[in-house]
Structure formats: structure tokens, C-alpha cells
C-alpha positions in Angstrom: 12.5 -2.5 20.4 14.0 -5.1 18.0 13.0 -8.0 20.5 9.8 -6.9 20.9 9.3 -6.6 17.2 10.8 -10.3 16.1 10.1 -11.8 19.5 6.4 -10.7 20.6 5.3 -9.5 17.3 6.6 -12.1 15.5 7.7 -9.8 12.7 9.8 -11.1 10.2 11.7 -7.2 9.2 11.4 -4.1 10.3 12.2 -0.9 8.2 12.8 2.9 9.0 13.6 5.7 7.0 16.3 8.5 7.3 17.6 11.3 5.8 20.2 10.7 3.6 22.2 13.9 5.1 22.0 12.4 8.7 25.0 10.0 8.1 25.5 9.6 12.1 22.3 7.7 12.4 23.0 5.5 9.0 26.0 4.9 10.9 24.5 3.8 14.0 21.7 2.1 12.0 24.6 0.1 9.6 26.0 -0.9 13.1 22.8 -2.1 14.8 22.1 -4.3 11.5 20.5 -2.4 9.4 20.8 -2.3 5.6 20.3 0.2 2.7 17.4 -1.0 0.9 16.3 2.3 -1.2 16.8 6.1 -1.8 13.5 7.6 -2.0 12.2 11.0 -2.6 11.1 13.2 0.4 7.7 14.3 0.0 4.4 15.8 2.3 6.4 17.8 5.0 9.7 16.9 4.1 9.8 17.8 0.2 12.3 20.5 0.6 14.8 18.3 2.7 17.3 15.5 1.5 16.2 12.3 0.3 15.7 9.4 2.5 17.3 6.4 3.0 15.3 3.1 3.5 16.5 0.6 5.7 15.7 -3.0 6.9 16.8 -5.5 9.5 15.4 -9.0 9.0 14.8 -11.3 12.0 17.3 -14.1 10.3 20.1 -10.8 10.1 18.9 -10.0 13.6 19.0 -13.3 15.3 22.3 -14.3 13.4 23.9 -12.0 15.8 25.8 -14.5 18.9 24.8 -11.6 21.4 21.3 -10.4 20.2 20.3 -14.2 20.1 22.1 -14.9 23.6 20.4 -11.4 24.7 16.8 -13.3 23.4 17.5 -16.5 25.6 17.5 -18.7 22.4 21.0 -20.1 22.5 23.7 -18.3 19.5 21.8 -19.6 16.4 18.7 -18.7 13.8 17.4 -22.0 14.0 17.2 -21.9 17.6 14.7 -18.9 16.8 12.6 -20.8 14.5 12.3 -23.2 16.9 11.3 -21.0 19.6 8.4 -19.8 17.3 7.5 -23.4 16.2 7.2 -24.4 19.7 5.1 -20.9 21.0 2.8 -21.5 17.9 2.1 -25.0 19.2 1.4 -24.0 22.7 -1.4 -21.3 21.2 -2.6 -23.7 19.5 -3.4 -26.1 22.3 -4.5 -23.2 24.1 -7.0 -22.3 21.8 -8.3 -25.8 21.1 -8.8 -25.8 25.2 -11.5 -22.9 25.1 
């Protein structure tokens, strides 16, 4: 999801909340690349549960990973994923200037 997100998106963070009581999935989360960003207060449906934890993964975070950037085809590095954009960016644009 995290490819799809950065890669076809074009995204530059993602975010996802969780209860602060399920420390398994901040766990999991932390290990996937994910940071703590905020505590917030559960509200609507969820105002009598635990707060919630915020968290965020950035492309640069993402991509700086050797195997997530191998995994993506653009080499080890987050320059090599800037570069990959730059260079899809230009092919829409001569795309568009086709039509």
C-alpha cells in the first residue's frame, strides 16, 4: 500500500491513527517506519475508548529504506526517487502537450 501511495499517488506522507492501548500495532507500525506524531482525543464513536495515537511515514523516511527502495526498482537511494518522479513528470508532460 505504501508503493502505491508514494509511487502512483505521488504522496509525499501518509498518516493513520491508533489506539494508544493497541501497542502491538504501534509496534508493528514503529517497525514499518512509522512515527509518533500526536496523542489525540477519541471522539464520535470512539469517545469512551483510549486515546489515539497519530502516526506518519514520509516518502524521504520510506524511500531511505535500502530494501523498500530496491523493492520500488529505484536503486538504494532517495535521490534516485526524486529522480524517478522528475523524469515521469516530464514524460506527462510531453504527453499532454501531444493531445
Amino acid at each position: 500500500m505504501l508503493f502505491f501511495a508514494f509511487g502512483i499517488l505521488r504522496l509525499s506522507s501518509v498518516y493513520l491513527r491508533v489506539l494508544m492501548t493497541n501497542e502491538r500495532a504501534i509496534r508493528m507500525y514503529t517497525k514499518l517506519g512509522f512515527r509518533k506524531v500526536a496523542r489525540l482525543s477519541a471522539t464520535g464513536r470512539l469517545r469512551h475508548s483510549a486515546p489515539l495515537i497519530l502516526m506518519e511515514i514520509r516518502a524521504q523516511d520510506f524511500y531511505s529504506d535500502p530494501a523498500n527502495a530496491a523493492a520500488a526498482g529505484l536503486g538504494s537511494t532517495w535521490e534516485a526517487y526524486q529522480a524517478s518522479l522528475r523524469s515521469a513528470g516530464t514524460a506527462a508532460s510531453h504527453c499532454k502537450s501531444r493531445t
